[in-house]
C-alpha positions, -999 to +999 in steps of 0.1 A: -389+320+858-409+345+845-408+370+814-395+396+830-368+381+849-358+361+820-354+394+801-338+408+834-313+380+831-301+379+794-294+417+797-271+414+828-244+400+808-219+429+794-225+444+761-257+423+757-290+439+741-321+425+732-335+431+693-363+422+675-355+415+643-379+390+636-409+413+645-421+433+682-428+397+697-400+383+695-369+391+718-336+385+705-309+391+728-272+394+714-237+401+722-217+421+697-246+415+675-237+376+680-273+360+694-272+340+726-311+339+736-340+338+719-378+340+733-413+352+723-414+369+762-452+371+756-462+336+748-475+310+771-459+289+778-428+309+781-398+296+761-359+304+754-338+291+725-303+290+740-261+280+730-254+249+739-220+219+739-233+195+717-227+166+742-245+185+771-274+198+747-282+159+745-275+151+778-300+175+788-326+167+762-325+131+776-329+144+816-358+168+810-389+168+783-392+203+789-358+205+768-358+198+734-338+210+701-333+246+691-369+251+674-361+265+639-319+265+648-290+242+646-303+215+662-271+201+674-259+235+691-286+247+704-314+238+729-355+251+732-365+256+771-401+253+779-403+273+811-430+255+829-415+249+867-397+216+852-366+230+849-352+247+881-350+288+877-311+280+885-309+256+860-324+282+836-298+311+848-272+284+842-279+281+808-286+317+797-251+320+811-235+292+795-250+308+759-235+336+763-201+320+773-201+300+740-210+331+720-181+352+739-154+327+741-154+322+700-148+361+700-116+382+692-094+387+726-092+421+725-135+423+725-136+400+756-112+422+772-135+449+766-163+426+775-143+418+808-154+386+798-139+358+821-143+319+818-169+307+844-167+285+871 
């Protein structure tokens, strides 16, 4: 996956936007101002900090090296991604969307509604 479909993904999702509040190299994309994805799009290798179950973040951590914990985050939520061809680009889709199912699903009903935010299958 490359930088610019990664960016193309994250801001697919409704009401998502990308920020940089940590400085111009560093893209922070966000739901209602709640952050799902993290990535310095510019860097090489490419990575994403992304949501994730506890119990899966591990799971996943153990099944590829190119997943480890959230680099400088909760470290039991969320997982680092080192783009590098390891990790299938559906894999990576999968996981941007499951981040910003976590994010969503912890918000008020009435701002999923206006999301048009459904539970995944």
């Amino acid at each position: 996956m490359t930088a610019r479909a990664l960016r193309k993904l994250c801001l697919e999702f409704p009401g998502a936007s990308e920020t940089f509040p940590f400085g111009p190299e560093t893209s922070v994309f966000k739901v209602e101002g709640k952050l799902f994805a993290i990535s310095a799009l510019a860097a090489s290798p490419l990575k994403v900090s992304l949501k994730c179950e506890p119990d899966l973040a591990e799971q996943l951590r153990a099944a590829h090296e190119a997943i480890v914990p959230g680099y400088h985050l909760n470290k039991r939520h969320w997982n680092t991604v080192t783009l590098d061809g390891s990790v299938s680009d559906a894999m990576v889709r999968d996981m941007v969307e499951d981040s910003y199912d976590l994010i969503v699903a912890a918000m008020p009903r009435a701002v999923r509604e206006r999301l048009g935010w459904r539970v995944s299958a």
